[in-house]
C-alpha positions in Angstrom: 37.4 148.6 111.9 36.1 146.1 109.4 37.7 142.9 108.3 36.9 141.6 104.5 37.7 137.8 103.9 38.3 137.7 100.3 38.3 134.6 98.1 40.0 135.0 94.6 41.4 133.2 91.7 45.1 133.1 93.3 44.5 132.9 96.8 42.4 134.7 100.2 43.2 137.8 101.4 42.5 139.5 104.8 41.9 143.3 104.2 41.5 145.8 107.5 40.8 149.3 107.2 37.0 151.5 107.0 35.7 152.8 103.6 36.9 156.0 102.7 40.2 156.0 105.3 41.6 153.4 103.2 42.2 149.2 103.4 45.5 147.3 103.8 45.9 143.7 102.9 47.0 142.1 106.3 47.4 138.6 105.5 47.5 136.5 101.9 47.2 132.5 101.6 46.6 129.8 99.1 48.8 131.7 97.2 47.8 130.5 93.7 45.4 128.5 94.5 41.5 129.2 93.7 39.7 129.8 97.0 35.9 129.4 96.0 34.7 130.9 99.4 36.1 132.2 102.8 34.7 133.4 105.9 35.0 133.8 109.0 32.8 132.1 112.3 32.3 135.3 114.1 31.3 133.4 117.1 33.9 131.3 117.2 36.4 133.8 115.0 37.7 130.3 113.1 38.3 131.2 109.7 37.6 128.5 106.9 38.2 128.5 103.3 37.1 125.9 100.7 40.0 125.2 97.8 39.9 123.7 94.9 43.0 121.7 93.6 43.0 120.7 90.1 45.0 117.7 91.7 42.7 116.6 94.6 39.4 118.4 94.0 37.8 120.7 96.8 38.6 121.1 100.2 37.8 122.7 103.1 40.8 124.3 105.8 40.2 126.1 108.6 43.0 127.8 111.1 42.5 129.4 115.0 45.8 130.7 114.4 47.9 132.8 112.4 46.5 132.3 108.8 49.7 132.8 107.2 51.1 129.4 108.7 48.4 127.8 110.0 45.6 125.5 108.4 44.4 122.0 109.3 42.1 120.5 106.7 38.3 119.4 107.4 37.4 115.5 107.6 34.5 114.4 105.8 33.9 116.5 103.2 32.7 113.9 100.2 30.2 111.9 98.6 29.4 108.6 99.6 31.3 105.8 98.1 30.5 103.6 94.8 28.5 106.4 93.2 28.7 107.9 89.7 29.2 111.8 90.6 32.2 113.5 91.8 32.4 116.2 94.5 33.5 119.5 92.0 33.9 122.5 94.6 32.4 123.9 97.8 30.5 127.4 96.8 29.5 128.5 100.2 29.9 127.9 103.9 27.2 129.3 106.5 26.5 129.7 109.8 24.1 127.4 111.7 21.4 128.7 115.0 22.7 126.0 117.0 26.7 127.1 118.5 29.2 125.4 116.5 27.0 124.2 113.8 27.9 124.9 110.0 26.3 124.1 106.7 28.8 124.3 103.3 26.7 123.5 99.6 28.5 122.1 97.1 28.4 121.2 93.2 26.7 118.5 92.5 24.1 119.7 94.4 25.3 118.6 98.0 24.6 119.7 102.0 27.3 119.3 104.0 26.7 119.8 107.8 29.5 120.3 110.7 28.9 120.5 114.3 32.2 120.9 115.7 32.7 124.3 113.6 33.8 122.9 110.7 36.6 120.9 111.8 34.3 117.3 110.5 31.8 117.5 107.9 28.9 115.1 107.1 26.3 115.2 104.4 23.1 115.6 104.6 21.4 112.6 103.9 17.7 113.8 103.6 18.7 116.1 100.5 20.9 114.0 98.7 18.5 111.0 98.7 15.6 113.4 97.8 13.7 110.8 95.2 14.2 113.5 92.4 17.6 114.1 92.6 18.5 111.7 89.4 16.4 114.2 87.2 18.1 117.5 88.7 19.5 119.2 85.9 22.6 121.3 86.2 22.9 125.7 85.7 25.7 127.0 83.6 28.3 126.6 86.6 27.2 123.3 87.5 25.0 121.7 90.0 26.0 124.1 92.8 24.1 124.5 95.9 24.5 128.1 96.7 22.3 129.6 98.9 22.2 128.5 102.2 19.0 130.3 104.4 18.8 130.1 108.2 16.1 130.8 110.2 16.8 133.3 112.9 15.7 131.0 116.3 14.7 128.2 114.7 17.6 126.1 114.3 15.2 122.9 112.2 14.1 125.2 109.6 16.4 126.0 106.3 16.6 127.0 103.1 18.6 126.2 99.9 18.7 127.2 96.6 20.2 124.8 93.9 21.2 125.9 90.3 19.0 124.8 88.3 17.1 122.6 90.7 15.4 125.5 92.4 14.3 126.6 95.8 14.3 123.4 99.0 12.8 124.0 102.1 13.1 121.5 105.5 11.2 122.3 108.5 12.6 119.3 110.7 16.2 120.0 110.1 17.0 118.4 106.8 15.5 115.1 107.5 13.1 115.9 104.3 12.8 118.5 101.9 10.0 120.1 99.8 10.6 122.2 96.9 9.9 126.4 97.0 9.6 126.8 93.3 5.8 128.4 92.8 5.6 131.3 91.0 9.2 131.6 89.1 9.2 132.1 85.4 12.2 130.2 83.2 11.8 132.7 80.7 14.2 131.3 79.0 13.2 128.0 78.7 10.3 126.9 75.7 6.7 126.5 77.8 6.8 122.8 77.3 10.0 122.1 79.2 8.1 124.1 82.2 5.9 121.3 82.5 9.2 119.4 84.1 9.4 120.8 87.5 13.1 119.7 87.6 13.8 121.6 84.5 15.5 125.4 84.5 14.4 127.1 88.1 18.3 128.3 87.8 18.6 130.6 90.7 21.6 132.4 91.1 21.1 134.0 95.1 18.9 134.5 98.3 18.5 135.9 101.3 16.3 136.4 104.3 15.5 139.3 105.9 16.5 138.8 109.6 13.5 140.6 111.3 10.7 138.8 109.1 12.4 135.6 108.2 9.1 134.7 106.0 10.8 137.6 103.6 12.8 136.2 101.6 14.7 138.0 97.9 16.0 136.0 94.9 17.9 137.0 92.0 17.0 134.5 89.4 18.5 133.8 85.9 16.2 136.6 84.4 14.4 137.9 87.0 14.0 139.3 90.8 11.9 137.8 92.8 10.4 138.4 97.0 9.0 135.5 99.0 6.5 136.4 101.6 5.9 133.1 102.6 9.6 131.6 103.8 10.2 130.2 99.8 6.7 128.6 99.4 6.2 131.2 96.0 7.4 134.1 94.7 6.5 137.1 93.1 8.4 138.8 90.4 10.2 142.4 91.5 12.2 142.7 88.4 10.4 145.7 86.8 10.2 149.6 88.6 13.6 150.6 87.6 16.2 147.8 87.1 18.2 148.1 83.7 18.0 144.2 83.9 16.7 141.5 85.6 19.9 139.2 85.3 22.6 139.4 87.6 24.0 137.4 90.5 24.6 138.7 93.5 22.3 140.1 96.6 21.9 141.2 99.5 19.3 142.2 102.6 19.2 145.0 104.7 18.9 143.2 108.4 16.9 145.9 110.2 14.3 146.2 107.1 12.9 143.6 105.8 11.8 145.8 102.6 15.4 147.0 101.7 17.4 144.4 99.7 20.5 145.3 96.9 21.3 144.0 93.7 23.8 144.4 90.8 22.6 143.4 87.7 24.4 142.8 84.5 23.3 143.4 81.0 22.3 139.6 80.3 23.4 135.9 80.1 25.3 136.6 77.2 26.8 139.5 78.5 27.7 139.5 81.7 29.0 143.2 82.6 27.7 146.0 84.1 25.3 147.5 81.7 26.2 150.9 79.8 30.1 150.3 81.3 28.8 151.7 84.5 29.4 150.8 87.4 26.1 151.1 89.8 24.5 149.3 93.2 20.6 149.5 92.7 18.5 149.4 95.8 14.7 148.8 97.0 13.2 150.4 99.8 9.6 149.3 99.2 10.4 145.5 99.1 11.3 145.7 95.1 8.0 148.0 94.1 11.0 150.4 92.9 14.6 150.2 92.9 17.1 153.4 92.7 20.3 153.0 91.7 23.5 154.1 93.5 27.1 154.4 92.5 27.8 157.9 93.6 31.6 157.2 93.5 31.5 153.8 91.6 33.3 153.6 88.1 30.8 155.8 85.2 32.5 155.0 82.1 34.1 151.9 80.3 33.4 149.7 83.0 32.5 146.7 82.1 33.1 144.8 85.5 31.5 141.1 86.4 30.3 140.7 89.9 29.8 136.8 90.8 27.2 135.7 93.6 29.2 135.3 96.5 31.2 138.7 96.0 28.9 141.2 97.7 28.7 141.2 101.4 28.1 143.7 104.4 28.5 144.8 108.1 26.3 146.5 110.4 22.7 147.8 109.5 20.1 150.7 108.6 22.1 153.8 109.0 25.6 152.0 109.7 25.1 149.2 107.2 28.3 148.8 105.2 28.6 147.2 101.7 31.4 145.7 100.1 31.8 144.1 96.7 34.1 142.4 94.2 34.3 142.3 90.6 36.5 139.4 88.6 38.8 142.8 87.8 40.5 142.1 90.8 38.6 145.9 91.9 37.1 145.5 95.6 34.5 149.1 96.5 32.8 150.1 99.7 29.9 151.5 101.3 29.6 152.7 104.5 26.3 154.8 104.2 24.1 151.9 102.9 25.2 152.4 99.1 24.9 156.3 99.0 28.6 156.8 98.8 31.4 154.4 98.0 34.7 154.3 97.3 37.6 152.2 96.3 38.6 149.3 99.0 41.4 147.6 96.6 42.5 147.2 93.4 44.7 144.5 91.1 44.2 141.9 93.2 43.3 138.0 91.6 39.3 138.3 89.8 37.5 138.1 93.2 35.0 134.8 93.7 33.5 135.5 97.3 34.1 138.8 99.9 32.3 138.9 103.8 32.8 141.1 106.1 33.7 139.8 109.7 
């Protein structure tokens, strides 16, 4: 049985069920409120969901309990007093190495950190005093920090990824940061403004492949990119079979570092699923080729949006599962690693984040 924590437009839903023996929503709340993110601590099984009131801004809750009823908001979660920016929403919330340790990345480019499992939140100073930050400029959703990159056994080492202030890497747990930016191309941006290192790295989603943590995948604004150096530099995987290298959403394989999933969509200024079809595409030789999959995915006059926190999965190699959301309100599953899938939901809110738990 898998659970999907679901974070739409007009509230979170809990869905149980397996792919292809069906799904049924067990539990709804927030209704009508946009929940940006939701997940659930599987070591702890808290779930925590980050809200943003047009009233009060964002917020993160978190419940023990019975979700329907029961949600106590987290302390601590804003910006330090007498500045000029304003806390705009919490994109992500991620598990830490250490128990009870949890990191959340925010717009305007923000680290939160909680060691009491989210029930307190502090920021993190190192990044948000990072001597550059005033000359950070911001992607088309904002300054949102994203991506959030553990490193499997080493509980000091992270990685973030900023929109559009690039790749940031800490080695002595986020007391200082370096940037990860070598070797990404701003195609879109004239080769003068390249010369500004804070200028356009916008990128949109990474991950880490568990068993070789130095592996690392990207999907950029206009390209597809692999680290083999834990973020130091990348190398541009965007060509061997993609219809397009823009997109947002990816994901790893954990027991193959050389397997990663995307979703592209046709391009900035048309962000859909190219040809109105519907299809997963998937590299098995760490993005020399990709191969696309949708046996049982939507073929015609579909022209869904998938968003970068929408595409999740359980289990690995053989048994991995993949689940995905499209701003349709259309939720499809995998649970042959993307060979099959078939409809998980349908007509719920435009989806904004799904994991699996």
């Amino acid at each position: 049985m898998t659970e999907l924590v679901v974070g739409t437009k007009k509230g979170l839903f809990l869905l149980e069920g397996e792919p292809g023996s069906g799904f049924a929503v067990k539990t709804r709340a927030f209704a009508g409120q946009p929940v940006d993110f939701a997940t659930r601590d599987r070591r702890s099984g808290r779930l925590l969901a980050t809200v943003t009131s047009p009233f009060y801004g964002p917020k993160i809750f978190y419940t023990d309990g019975d979700p329907d009823a029961e949600w106590e908001q987290a302390q601590g979660v804003t910006l330090p007093e007498g500045g000029e920016q304003t806390l705009e929403r919490i994109w992500v919330i991620a598990c830490g190495e250490v128990e009870g340790t949890l990191y959340a990345g925010g717009d305007p480019g923000v680290l939160f950190e909680s060691r009491d499992g989210g029930a307190s939140w502090e920021i993190n100073a190192g990044l948000w005093q990072q001597p550059s930050r005033p000359d950070w400029q911001p992607g088309g959703g904002g300054l949102c920090l994203h991506s959030i990159c553990t490193w499997p056994g080493e509980p000091d080492k992270l990685a973030v990824a900023v929109s559009a202030a690039g790749m940031w890497l800490t080695e002595d747990g986020g007391r200082s940061w370096r940037r990860g930016n070598e070797g990404l191309n701003p195609g879109y941006l004239p080769e003068e403004a390249l010369r500004d290192e804070n200028a356009g790295r916008c990128v949109h989603h990474v991950e880490r492949a568990p068993r070789q943590p130095g592996r690392m995948f990207m999907q950029f604004h206009g390209g597809v990119y692999r680290s083999d150096d834990a973020g130091e530099s990348w190398t541009d995987i965007g060509g061997g079979g993609l219809p397009s290298d823009f997109g947002f959403p990816l994901m790893v394989d954990p027991a193959d570092p050389d397997s990663a999933y995307v979703i592209p969509l046709v391009a900035d200024m048309d962000r859909v699923t190219p040809d109105g079809r519907v299809r997963i595409y998937e590299t098995r030789d760490a993005g020399s080729s990709w191969t696309a999959r949708g046996n049982g995915l939507p073929a015609e006059h579909a022209y869904l949006t998938v968003l970068r926190q929408a595409f999740s999965r359980a289990g690995e190699g053989g048994q991995l599962e993949l689940y995905f959301g499209a701003t349709s309100g259309d939720l499809f599953g995998s649970a042959d690693a993307g060979s099959t899938w078939s409809t998980v939901a349908t007509r719920l809110p435009p989806v904004y984040s799904v994991v699996t738990a």
